[in-house]
Backbone as CSV, one residue per row, in Angstrom:
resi,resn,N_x,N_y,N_z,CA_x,CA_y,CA_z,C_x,C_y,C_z
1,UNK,-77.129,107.876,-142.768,-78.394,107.421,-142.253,-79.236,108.586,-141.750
2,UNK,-78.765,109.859,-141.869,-79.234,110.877,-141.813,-79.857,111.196,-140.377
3,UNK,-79.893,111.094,-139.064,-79.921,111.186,-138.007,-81.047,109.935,-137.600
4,UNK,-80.835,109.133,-138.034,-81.622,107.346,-137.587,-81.072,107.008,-136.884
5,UNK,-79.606,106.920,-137.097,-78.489,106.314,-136.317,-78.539,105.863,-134.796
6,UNK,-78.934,107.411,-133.934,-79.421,107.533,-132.797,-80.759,107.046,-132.292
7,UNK,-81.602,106.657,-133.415,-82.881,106.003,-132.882,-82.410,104.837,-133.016
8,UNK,-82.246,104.470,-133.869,-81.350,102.947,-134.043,-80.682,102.299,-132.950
9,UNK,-79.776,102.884,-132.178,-79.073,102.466,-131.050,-80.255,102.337,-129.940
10,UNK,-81.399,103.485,-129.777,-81.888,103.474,-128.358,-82.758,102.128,-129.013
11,UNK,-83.737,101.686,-130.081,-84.494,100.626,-130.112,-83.719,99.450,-129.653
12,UNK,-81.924,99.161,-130.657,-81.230,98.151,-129.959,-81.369,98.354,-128.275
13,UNK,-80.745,99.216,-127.904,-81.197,98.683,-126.228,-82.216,98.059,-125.950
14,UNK,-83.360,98.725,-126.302,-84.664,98.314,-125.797,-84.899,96.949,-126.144
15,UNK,-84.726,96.590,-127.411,-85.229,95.558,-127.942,-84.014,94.325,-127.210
16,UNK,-82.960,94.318,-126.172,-82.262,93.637,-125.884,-82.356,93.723,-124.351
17,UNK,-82.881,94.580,-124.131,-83.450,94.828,-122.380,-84.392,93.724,-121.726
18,UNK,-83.499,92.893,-120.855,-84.228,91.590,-120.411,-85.551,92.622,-119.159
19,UNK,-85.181,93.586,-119.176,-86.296,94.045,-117.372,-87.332,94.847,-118.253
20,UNK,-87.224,94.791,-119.591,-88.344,95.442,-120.481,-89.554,94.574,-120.755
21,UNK,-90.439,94.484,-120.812,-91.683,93.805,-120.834,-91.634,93.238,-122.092
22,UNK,-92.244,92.320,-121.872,-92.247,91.551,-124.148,-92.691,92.528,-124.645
23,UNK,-94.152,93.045,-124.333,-94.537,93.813,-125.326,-93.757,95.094,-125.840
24,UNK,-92.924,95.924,-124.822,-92.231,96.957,-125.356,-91.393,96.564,-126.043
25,UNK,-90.523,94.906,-125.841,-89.540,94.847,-126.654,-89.409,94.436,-128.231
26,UNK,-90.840,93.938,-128.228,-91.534,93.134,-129.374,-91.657,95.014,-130.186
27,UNK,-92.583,95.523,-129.407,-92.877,96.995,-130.365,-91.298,98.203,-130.901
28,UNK,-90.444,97.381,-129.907,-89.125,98.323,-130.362,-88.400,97.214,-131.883
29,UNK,-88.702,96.330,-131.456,-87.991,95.148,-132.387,-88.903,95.585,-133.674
30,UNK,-89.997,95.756,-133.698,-90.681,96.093,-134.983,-90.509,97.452,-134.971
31,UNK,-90.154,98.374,-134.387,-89.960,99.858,-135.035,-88.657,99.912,-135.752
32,UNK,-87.296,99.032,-135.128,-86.278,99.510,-135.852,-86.223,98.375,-137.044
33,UNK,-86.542,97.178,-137.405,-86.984,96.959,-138.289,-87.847,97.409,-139.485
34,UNK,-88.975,98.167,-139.356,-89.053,99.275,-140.349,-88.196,100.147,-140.532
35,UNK,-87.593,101.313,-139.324,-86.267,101.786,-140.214,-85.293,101.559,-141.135
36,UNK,-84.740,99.922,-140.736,-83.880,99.906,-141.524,-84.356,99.298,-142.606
37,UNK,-85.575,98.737,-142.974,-85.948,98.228,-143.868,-86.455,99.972,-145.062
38,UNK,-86.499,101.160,-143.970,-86.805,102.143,-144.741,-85.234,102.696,-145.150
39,UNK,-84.149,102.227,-144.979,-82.826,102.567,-145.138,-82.329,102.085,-146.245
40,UNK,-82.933,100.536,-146.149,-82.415,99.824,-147.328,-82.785,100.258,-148.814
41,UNK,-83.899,100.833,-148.206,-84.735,101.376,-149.652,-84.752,103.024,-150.448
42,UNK,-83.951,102.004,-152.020,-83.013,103.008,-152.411,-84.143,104.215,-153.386
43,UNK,-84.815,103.671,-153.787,-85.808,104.713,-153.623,-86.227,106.037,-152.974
44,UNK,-86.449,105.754,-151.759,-87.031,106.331,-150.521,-85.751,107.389,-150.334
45,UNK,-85.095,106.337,-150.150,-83.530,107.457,-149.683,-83.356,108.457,-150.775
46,UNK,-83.481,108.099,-151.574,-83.245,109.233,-152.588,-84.045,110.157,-152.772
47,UNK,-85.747,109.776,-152.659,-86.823,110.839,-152.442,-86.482,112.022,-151.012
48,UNK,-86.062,110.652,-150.081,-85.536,111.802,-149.143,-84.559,112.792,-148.965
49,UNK,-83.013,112.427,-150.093,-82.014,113.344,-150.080,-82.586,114.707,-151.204
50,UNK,-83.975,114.225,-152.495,-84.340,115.735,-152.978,-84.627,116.167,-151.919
51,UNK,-85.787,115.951,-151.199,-86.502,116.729,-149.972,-85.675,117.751,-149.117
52,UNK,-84.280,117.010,-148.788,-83.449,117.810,-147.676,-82.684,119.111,-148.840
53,UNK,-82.475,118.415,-149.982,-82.145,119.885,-150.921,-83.063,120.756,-150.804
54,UNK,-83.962,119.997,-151.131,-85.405,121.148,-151.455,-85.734,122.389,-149.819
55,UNK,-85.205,121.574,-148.827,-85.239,122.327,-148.059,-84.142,123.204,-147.443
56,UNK,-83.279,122.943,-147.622,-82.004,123.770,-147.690,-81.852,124.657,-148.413
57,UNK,-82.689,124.750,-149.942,-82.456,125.877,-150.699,-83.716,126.428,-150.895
58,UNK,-84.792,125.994,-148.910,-86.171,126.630,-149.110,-87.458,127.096,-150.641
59,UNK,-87.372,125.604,-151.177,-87.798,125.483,-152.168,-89.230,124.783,-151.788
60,UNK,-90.205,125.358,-151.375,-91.148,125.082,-151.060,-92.291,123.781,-151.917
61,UNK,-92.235,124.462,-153.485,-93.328,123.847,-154.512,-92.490,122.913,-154.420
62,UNK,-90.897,122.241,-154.556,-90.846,121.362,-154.932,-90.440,120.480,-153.787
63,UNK,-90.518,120.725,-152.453,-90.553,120.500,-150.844,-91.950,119.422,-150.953
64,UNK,-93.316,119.994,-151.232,-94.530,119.803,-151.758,-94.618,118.439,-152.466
65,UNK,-94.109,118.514,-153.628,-94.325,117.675,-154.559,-93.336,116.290,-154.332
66,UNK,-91.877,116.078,-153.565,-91.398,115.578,-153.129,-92.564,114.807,-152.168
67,UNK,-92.891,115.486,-151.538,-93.418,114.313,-150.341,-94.699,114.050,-150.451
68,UNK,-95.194,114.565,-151.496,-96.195,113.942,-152.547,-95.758,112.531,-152.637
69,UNK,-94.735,112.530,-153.838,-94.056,111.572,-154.140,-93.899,110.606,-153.006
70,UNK,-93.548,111.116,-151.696,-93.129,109.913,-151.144,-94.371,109.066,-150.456
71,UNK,-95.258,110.201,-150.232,-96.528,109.253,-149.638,-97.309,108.462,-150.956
72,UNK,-97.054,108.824,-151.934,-97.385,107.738,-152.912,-96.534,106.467,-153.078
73,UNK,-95.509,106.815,-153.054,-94.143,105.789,-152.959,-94.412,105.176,-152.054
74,UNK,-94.894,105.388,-150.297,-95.187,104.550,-149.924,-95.929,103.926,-149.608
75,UNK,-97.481,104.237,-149.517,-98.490,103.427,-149.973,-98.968,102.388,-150.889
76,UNK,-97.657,103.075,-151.999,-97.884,101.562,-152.867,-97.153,100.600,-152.913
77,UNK,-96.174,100.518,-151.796,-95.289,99.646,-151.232,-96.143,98.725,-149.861
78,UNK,-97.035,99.621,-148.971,-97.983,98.891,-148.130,-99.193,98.253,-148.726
79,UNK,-99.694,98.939,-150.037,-100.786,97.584,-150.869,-99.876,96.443,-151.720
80,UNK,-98.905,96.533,-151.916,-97.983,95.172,-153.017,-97.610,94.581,-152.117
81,UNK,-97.294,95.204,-150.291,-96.586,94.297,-149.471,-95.227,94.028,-149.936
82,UNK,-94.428,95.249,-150.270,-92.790,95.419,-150.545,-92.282,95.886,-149.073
């Protein structure tokens, strides 16, 4: 999950914290819900494991074009409503 894991746990608290206000718990309940809905998606994950190559073997142009890719990837997932 590539270091989510740890955001993951602090939203569960929050989002289960009775002395937390609705609204924070409502806005944590919808943040880790996009994560994992960005986890599930096998796509994405995979755009993201080139990216971490690309940056490990400081490969800049194709660092670039990766996250090209992904902001297209996901914009056209927020106009189809995927």
């Amino acid at each position: 999950m590539y270091g989510r894991s740890k955001d993951l746990a602090e939203l569960n608290k929050a989002r289960n914290n009775p002395e937390l206000n609705k609204f924070t718990r409502t806005l944590a309940d919808k943040s880790h819900y996009k994560i994992t809905q960005q986890l599930k998606d096998k796509k994405l994950m995979s755009l993201r494991e080139q990216l971490i190559r690309a940056a490990r073997a400081r490969d800049q142009v194709a660092e670039d074009r990766i996250q090209k890719q992904m902001r297209e990837y996901t914009q056209e997932n927020k106009e189809t409503g995927l």
